[in-house]
N, C-alpha and C positions, 0 to 999 in steps of 0.2 A: 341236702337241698331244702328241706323244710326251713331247718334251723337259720340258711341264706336269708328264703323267704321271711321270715317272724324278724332276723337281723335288717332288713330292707323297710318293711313296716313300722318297725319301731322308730327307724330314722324318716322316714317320711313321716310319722305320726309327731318327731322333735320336730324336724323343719318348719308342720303347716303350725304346729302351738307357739312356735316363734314367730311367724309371722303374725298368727292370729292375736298373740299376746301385746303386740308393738300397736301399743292404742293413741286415741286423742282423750282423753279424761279430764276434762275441763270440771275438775273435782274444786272441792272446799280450801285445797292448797291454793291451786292454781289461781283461782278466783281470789283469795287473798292476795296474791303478788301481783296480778293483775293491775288490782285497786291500789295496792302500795305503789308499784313504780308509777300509775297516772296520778300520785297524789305529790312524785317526785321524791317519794321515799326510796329512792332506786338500792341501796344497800340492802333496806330493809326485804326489800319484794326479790331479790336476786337471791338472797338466802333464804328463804322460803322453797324457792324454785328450785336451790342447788340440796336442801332437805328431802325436796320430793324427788328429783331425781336419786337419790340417794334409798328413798323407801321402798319408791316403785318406778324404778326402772324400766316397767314395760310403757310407761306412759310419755309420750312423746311432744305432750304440750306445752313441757315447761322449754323446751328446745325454739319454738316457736315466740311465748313470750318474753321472755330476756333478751330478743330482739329490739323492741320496744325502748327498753334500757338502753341500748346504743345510739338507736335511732335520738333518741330524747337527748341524751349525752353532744351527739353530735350536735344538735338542732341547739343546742344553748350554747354551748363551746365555740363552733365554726372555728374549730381549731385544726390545720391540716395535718397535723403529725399525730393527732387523736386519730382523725381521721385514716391515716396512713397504718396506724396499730391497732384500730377496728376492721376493715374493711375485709382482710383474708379471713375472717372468722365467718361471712357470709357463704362463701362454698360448702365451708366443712360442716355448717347448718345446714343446708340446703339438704347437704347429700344425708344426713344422717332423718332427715326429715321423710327422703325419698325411700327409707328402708323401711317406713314402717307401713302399718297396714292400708295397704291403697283402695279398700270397698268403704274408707270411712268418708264424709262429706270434708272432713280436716283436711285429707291429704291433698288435694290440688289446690284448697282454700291459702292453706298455711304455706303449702310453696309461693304462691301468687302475691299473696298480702306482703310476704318478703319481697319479693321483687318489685312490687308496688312503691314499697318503703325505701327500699333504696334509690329509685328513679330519684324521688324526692330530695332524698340527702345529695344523690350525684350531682341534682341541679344545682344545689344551692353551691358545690364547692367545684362549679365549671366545667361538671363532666356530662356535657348537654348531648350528644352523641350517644357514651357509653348509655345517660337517662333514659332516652327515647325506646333503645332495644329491652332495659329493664321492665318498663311499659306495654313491650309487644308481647312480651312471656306473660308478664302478669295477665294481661286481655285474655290472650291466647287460653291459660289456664284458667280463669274463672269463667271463659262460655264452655269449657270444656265440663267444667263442674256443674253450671246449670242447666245441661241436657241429662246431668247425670239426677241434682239435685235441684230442683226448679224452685224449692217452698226455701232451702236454706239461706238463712237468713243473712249471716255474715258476706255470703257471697252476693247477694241481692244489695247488701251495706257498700262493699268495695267498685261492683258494677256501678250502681249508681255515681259515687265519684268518678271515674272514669268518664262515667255518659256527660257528667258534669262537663269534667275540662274539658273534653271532645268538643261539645257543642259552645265551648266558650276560644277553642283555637279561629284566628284569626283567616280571614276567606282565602287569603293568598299563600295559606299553608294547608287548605283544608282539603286541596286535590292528592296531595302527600300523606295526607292523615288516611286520605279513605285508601290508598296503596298499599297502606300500611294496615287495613283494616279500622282501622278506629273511625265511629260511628255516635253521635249521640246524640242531647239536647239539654242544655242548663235545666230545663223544667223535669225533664225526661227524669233526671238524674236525680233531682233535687226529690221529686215525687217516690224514687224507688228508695233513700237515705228516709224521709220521712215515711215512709213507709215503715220499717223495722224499727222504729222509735216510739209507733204505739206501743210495744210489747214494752210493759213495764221491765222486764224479767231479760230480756235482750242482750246478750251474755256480753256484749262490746260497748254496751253502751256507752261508758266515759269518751271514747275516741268518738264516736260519731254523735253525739252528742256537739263536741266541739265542732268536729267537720262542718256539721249542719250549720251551726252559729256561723262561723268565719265567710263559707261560700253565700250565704245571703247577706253576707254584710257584704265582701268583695265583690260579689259576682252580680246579685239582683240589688246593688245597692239600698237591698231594707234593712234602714236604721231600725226602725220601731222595731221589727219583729227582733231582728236582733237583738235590741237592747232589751225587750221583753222575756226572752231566753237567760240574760240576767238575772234581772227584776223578779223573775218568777221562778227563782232557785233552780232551776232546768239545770243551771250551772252552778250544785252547791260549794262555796266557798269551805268556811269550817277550818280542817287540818290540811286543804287539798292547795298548794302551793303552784301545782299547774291552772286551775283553776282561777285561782287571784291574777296568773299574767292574762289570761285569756278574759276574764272578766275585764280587768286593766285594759285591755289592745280595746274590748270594747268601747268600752267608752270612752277611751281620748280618739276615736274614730267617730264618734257619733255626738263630740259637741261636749263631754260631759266633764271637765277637767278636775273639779271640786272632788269628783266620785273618783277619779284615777288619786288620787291624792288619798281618798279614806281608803280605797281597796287595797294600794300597798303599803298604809301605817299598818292597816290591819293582817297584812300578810303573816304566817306562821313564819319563824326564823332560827330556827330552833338546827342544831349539827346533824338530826338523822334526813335534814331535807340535800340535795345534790343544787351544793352551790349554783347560783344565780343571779352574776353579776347585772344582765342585764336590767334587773327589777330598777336598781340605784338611777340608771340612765335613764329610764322611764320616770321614775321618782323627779330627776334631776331636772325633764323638760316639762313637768306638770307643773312645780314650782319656777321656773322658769315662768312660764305662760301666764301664772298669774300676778309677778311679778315680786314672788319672796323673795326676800335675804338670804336665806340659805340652800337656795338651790345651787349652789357649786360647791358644797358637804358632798352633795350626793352622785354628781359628775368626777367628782376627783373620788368617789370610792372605787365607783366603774371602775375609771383607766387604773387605779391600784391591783387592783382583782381580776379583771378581765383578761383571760389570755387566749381569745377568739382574733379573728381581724376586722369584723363589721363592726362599725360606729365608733371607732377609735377617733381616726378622724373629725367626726362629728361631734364627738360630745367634747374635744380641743374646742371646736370652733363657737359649743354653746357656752364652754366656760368663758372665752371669748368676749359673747355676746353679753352676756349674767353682768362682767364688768365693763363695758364698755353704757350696758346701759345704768349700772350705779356710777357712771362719772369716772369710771378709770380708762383710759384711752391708752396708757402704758403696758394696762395687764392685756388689754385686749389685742395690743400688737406678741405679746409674749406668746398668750395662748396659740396664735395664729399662725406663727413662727416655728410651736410646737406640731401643728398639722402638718408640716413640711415635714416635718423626722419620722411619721408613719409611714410606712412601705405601700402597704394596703390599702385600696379605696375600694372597698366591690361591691356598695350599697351605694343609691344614687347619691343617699345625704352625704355619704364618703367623699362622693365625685365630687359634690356642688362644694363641698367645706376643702376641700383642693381645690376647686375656681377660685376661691373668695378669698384665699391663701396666696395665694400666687399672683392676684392683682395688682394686689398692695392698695386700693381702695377701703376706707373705712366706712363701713354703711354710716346711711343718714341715722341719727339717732332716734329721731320722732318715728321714721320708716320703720327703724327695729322694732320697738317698743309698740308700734300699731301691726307691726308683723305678730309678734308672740303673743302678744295678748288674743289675737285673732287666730290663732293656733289652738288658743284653748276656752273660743270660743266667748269670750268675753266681748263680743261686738260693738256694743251700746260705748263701752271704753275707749274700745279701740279707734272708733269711729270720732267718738273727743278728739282724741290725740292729731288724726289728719285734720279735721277741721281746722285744727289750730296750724295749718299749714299750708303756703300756696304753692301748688303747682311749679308753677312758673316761675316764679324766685329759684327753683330748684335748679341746680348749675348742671351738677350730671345728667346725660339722658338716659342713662339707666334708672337715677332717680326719680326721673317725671316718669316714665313706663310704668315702674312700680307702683308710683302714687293712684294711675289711675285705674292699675290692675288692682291693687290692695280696696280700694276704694272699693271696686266694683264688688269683689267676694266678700268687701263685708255686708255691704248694701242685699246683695245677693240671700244673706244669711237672716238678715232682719227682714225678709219679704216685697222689701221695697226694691220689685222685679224692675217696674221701668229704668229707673234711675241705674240698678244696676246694669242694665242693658246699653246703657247709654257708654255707661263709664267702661264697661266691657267693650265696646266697639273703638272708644280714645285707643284703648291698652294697644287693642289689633291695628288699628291705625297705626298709630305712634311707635308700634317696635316690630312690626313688619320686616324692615329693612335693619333689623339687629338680628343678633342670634341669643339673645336674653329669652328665659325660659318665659318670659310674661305675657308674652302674644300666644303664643301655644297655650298655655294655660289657660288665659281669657277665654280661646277660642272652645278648649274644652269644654269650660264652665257653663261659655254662652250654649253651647251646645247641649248640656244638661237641662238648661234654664226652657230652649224650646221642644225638648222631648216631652217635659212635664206639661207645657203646653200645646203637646199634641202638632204642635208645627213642626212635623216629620222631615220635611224637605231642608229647613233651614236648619233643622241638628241635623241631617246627616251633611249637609252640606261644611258644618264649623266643626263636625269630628273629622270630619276628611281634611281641613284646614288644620287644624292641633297637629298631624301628623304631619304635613307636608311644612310647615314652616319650621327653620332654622330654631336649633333649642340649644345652649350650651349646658342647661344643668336636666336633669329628673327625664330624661326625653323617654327612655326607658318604660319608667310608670307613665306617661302623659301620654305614650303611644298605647303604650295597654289598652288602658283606661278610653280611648277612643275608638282602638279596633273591637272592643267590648261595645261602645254605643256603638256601633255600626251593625255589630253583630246582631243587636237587639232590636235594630230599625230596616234587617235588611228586605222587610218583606215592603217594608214601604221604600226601597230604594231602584 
């Protein structure tokens, strides 16, 4: 009986050092691989990971980051059958995650942050259903974690986003949100993400770092501070290739196309980075915009290399556009002919370069060329080019629409509010009774135009307009983007 006894002990004494042994050790490896896969070194940082796991087996961190690697994989690729050969490896994570020691702050954290992450991918690849319940679990376990862990900070990182989008869902979804629990506020959210980012030392920070950037340029649409986070290495460049795109989104978002142009000459290019076709496409509409010779080098690398399905499409129709506005009207029927053999369209620019495809209408050329240059922000050009144009001579009434929407958002950019106000109300007049994106748009813009001027009543009234009139391209982003203003006027509504 003794000998039972002392045989009973010893295995309850193996059991609890198993358990107690299955740690989160966010060690010197970890953090290495970490920094490697956000720097898109994903080879490098997964061997590292599959090192540590190999040393110390008891630690269960590196199960958690190699996730990262997929997600990232996916988010470049939008490839479905990536997609389709990543996706079962999220259970057998999960559950190996759920075996290890549950008194540590990791363990609810690092289940949820997954489930977070995948909502995310599900969205992008149409699985808006499966996303939502992804979303509920994640909620559900990080308030579970901060009754446990109030001061932890990662969970205070991921809450925050959450509060974010919460409070940025749209009013006539937000009685489903709160059924569903979710609760939040843009500010709420954005304050608890900034919060964990004084910590120099803040074991996440590369991801939230970004996070931060993107949601106040999307979300509180501030350019400056945005671009400030830039500017002021917040986002260092260097050997970090994620970085360069993220710096890149920034500034062809905030006006700056010269800098999209130097951040990816200067991008790392090197084989230990995890190809990145999209960079070329980016590359391709920054020289586009300003009106190079050789930006359809860098569109024709894309569709060589690219084996996602977003912007295929698209970057047909800017090659398209590249010759049609050097005086080839031949290549730009070709190119355009080429957007018809894409299967895929599931970005809006997709959609719209299948409108424009399908018409068989060749844009006005002066329209073009006053389009793109005003895409990258060149106004003062841009704004030449219409002059030298009248309206009314223009035969299409899509192209008079345009003219006096183009007009208006360049007018708009240079400060010269009235004028653009004026030209913003022709737009909404004059294509009202179309289903051309340009009245919608105008309407959005003018509705920007009097947020900033405090005329509460007249933005929410031309967001609520952006939304209800007929769009046939981007309606998508222009609904957004309006049920966003509204969200953010709704106390004056």
């Amino acid at each position: 009986m003794k000998f039972f006894n002392w045989i009973c002990l010893f295995l309850g004494l193996m059991f609890f050092s198993n358990i107690q042994a299955q740690t989160f050790d966010f060690n010197q490896q970890c953090q290495q691989a970490y920094q490697a896969i956000f720097k898109l070194k994903l080879d490098e940082g997964l061997a590292i990971l599959e090192k540590e796991k190999e040393n110390n087996p008891s630690n269960y961190m590196p199960y958690f980051i190699e996730n990262y690697a997929d997600i990232l994989k996916l988010f470049i690729n939008d490839n479905q059958a990536l997609y389709d050969a990543i996706e079962p490896k999220v259970e057998a994570r999960l559950a190996k995650l759920k075996s290890a020691n549950s008194n540590s702050p990791y363990y609810l954290y690092t289940q949820a942050d997954i489930h977070l992450q995948w909502a995310f991918c599900k969205t992008k690849f149409g699985n808006t259903l499966s996303a939502v319940f992804e979303v509920k679990k994640a909620h559900g376990l990080l308030l579970e974690n901060q009754k446990k862990y109030p001061d932890f900070k990662p969970n205070i990182k991921s809450l925050g986003l959450l509060h974010t989008l919460f409070g940025a869902i749209p009013d006539k979804y937000k009685f489903a949100a709160k059924m569903l629990g979710f609760k939040g506020s843009i500010d709420e959210g954005l304050q608890e993400i900034h919060s964990v980012l004084k910590d120099e030392h803040f074991q996440f920070k590369e991801e939230t770092v970004i996070m931060y950037t993107l949601l106040i340029l999307h979300l509180k649409k501030d350019e400056k501070n945005a671009w400030n986070m830039i500017n002021q290495s917040d986002i260092p460049l260097g050997d970090n290739l994620l970085n360069h795109f993220i710096a890149a989104t920034v500034a062809a978002h905030t006006g700056k196309n010269d800098n999209v142009i130097s951040i990816l000459s200067n991008r790392p290019n090197s084989k230990e980075y995890y190809p990145f076709p999209y960079l070329d496409f980016m590359m391709g509409c920054a020289k586009l915009n300003n009106l190079s010779n050789n930006a359809d080098v860098y569109f024709k690398k894309f569709l060589a290399q690219n084996r996602g399905r977003s912007y295929q499409k698209e970057a047909y129709r800017k090659l398209a556009w590249f010759y049609l506005i050097h005086g080839n009207a031949d290549a730009y029927n070709k190119y355009m002919s080429a957007v018809l053999k894409i299967k895929s369209a599931p970005t809006d620019e997709d959609k719209s370069a299948q409108k424009e495809a399908t018409s068989n209408l060749i844009p006005n050329k002066i329209l073009l060329t006053a389009r793109v240059l005003s895409d990258g922000a060149y106004y003062n050009t841009a704004l030449k080019y219409l002059n030298n144009l009248d309206a009314e001579t223009l035969k299409q009434a899509r192209d008079k629409i345009e003219y006096y929407y183009r007009k208006a958002s360049i007018l708009d950019a240079l400060n010269q509010t009235d004028d653009a106000i004026k030209n913003y109300l022709v737009a909404i007049q004059k294509g009202s009774n179309y289903d051309y994106y340009f009245a919608a748009n105008a309407s959005l813009k003018l509705a920007s135009v009097y947020e900033k001027q405090k005329q509460y009543s007249n933005a929410i009234f031309y967001f609520k307009k952006a939304i209800d009139l007929d769009k046939d391209e981007y309606a998508d982003s222009i609904d957004a983007e309006a049920k966003a203003g509204l969200n953010r006027l709704k106390k004056y509504n």
